[in-house]
N, C-alpha and C positions, 0 to 999 in steps of 0.2 A: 585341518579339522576333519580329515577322515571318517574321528567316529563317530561323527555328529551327522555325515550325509543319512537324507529322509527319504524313504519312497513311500510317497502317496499316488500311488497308479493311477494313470501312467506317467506322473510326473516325481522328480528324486529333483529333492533339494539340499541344497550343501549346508543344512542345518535345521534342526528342529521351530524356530523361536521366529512366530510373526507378529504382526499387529493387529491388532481387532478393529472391527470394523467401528467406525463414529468415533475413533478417538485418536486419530494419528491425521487426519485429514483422508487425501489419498496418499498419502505418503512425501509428495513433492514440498508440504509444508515445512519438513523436518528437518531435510536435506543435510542442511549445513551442520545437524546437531549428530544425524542418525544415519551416514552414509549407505543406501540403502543397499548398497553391497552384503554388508553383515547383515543381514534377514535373511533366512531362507524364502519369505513371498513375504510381499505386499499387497493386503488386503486393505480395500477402499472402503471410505465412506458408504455407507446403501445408495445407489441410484434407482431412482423412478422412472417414469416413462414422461411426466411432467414436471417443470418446475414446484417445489414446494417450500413455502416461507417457514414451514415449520409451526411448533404450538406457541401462544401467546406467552409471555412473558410473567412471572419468572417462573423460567423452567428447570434451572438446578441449586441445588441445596445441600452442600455435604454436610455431611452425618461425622459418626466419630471414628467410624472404622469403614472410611469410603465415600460415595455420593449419590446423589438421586438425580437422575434427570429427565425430563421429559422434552426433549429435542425437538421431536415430531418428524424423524427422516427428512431435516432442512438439506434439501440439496439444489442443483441449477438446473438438475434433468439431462436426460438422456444425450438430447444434442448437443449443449454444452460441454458433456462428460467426454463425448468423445468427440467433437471439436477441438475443446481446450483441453484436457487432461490426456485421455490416451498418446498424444504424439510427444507430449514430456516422458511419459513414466516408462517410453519405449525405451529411453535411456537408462533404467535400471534392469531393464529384460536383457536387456543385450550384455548386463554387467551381470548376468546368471541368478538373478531374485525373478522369483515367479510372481506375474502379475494378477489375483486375482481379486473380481468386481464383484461387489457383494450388491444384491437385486431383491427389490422389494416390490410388491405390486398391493393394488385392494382386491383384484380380481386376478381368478388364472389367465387369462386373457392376458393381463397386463404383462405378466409375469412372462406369458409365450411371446408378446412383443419384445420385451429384452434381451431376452436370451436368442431370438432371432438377430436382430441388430449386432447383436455383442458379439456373437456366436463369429460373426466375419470376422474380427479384430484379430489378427495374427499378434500383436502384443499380450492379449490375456491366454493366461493358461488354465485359468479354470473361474466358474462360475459359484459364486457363495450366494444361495437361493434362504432369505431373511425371510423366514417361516413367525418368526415369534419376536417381531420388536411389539413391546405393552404400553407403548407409548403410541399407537396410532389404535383408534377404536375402542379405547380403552383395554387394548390386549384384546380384545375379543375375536379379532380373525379366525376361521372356522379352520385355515390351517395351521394353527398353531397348538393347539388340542385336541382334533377330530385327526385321529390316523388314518382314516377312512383319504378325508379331503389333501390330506398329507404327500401320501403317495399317490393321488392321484396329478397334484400340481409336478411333481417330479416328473411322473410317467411322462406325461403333455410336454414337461423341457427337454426329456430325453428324446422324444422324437424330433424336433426341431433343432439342436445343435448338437455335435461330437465334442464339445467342452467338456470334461469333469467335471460335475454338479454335486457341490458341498453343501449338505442341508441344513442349517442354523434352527437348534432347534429351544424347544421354551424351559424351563425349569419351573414354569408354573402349570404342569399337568401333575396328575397323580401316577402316570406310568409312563416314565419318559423312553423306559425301555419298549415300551408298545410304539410310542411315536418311532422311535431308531428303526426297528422291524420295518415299520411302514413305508419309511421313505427308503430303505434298501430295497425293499421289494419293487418300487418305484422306480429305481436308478441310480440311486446317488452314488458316487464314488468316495462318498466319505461324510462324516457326521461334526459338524463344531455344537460342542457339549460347553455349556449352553448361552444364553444370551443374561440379559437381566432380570434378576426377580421383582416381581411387584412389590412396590413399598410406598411408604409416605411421609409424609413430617409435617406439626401444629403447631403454630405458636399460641399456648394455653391464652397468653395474655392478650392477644387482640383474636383469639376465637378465629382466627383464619389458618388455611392449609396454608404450608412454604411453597408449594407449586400452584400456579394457574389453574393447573388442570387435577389439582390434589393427589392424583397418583403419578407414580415416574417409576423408572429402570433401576433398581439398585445395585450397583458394581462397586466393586474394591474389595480390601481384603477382607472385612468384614464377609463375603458368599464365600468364600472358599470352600469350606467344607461341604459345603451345597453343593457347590460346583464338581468339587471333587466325584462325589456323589453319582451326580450326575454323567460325570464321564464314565466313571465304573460301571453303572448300570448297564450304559450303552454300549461300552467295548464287550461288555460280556454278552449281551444278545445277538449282538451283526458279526459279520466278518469283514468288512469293509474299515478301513481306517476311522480313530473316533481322534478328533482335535480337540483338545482340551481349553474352556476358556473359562476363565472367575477368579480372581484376587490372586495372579498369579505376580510374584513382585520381586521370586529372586530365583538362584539358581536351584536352592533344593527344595522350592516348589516346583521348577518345572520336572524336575526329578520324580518327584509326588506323582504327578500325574502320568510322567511316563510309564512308571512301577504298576501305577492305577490300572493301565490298559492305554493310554494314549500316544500316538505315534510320532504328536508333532505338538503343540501351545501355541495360542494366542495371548497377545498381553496388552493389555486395556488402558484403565486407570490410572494402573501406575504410572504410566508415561509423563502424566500430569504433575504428579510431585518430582519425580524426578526421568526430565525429558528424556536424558541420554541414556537411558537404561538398555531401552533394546538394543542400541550400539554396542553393549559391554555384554549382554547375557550369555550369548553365546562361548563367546571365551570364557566367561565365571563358568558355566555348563560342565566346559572342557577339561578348565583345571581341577574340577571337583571331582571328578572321574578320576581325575590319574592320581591326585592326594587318597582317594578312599581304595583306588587300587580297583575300580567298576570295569567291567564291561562297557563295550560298545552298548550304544543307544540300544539298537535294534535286541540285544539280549536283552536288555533289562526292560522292555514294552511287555506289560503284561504279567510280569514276575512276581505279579503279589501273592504272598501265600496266606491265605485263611487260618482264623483260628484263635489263638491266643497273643498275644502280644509279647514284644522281643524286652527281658528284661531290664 
């Protein structure tokens, strides 16, 4: 799969097509489904600095084109992460999938204590910095909308480790292309466009929200074009790599987003309905390239042309 190798500086992986984070586990859960060889990286669950139970119950609800959830970044914490989980998933590093830990904090503090800690791990090759999950504070994180506060949490990681720092950013501001700027200007080596949008669901007849906490994450296919959106904005403002993630569920979506401006996909949801997808995407990718007679990946990033539509 030659023309599928990815270079996200400074790291090239032998294919565009990852996991997103909170929906694949850390990847070790899949194993037997998803040999993690066929990923180009494996992107984790968010970890924290502390253990977290997560939001009260019930926190997910699918919709008719996708699902809501309010999760609340449930993870074991930091020491358990790399206790238990790092010396497993070294086994898929060593098989050429790039490790990388996606890190969430409430403060930048938090955020510098991870990225220190993690920062030593010779298993991960790069750090995914969870600027905008709308499941914790009700989305209101100051970096998740404020490009001010944006770049400034980045700047603060970038002095603290030589990881690659992937900025996760939100699709609920009004200028997502202003946030992308920011957190380049900060460091990041790359942008994942974007996380979940805000949403909700009532059940008319007994007058109550279907989440606990009545808002949650909304993913699946139903954002796509949101998402799309979203990656476009941002590939056209940075120069740094933009990761493409939202209702991405086959191969000529990830195609979509390559054309969009995007150099590499994450893939979420869909895993859910049907687990062994990322197993297979990569090859469907490949063969749809050579049946349509395509260029290599790397031509076709960015190749969208404006205007009128192809009759």
């Amino acid at each position: 799969m030659s023309r599928l190798v990815t270079k996200l500086p400074p790291l090239t992986l032998s294919n565009p097509i990852m996991s997103a984070s909170g929906t694949f586990g850390h990847g070790l859960e899949m194993g037997a489904i998803v040999p993690p060889e066929r990923l180009g990286a494996l992107v984790s669950k968010t970890v924290t600095l502390e253990p977290r139970p997560g939001n009260p119950m019930p926190r997910v609800w699918e919709t008719e084109a996708g699902f809501l959830n309010s999760i609340g970044l449930e993870n074991r914490g930091l020491e358990a992460y790399m206790e238990d989980v790092l010396p497993t998933v070294a086994a898929a590093a060593r098989a050429g999938t790039a490790i990388v830990t996606n890190i969430g904090g409430h403060t930048p503090q938090e955020f510098v204590q991870l990225a220190q800690a993690l920062g030593e791990r010779p298993e991960i090759a790069a750090l995914e910095v969870n600027l905008s999950c709308p499941n914790v504070q009700g989305g209101k994180l100051p970096f998740a909308t404020d490009p001010a506060a944006a770049r400034d949490i980045l700047a603060a990681l970038a002095n603290v480790t030589d990881k690659p720092l992937w900025a996760k950013l939100s699709p609920n501001v009004a200028r997502i292309d202003e946030m992308a700027l920011a957190v380049e200007e900060g460091g990041a080596a790359a942008i994942t466009a974007c996380n979940t949008l805000l949403g909700m669901a009532v059940d008319w007849r007994t007058r109550r929200p279907r989440l606990a906490l009545v808002r949650g994450g909304y993913s699946g296919l139903g954002v796509r074009p949101v998402a799309l959106r979203c990656a476009y904005d941002c590939a056209r403002a940075v120069s740094i790599p933009v990761i493409g993630c939202g209702g991405i569920s086959s191969a000529e979506h990830v195609l979509e987003f390559i054309v969009a401006g995007c150099t590499a996909v994450q893939v979420g949801s869909a895993s859910f309905s049907d687990p062994g997808l990322l197993g297979r995407l990569a090859a469907e990718v490949e063969d749809l390239l050579e049946r349509e007679d395509c260029p290599d990946l790397a031509e076709l990033c960015g190749s969208l042309t404006e205007g009128a539509p192809c009759a």
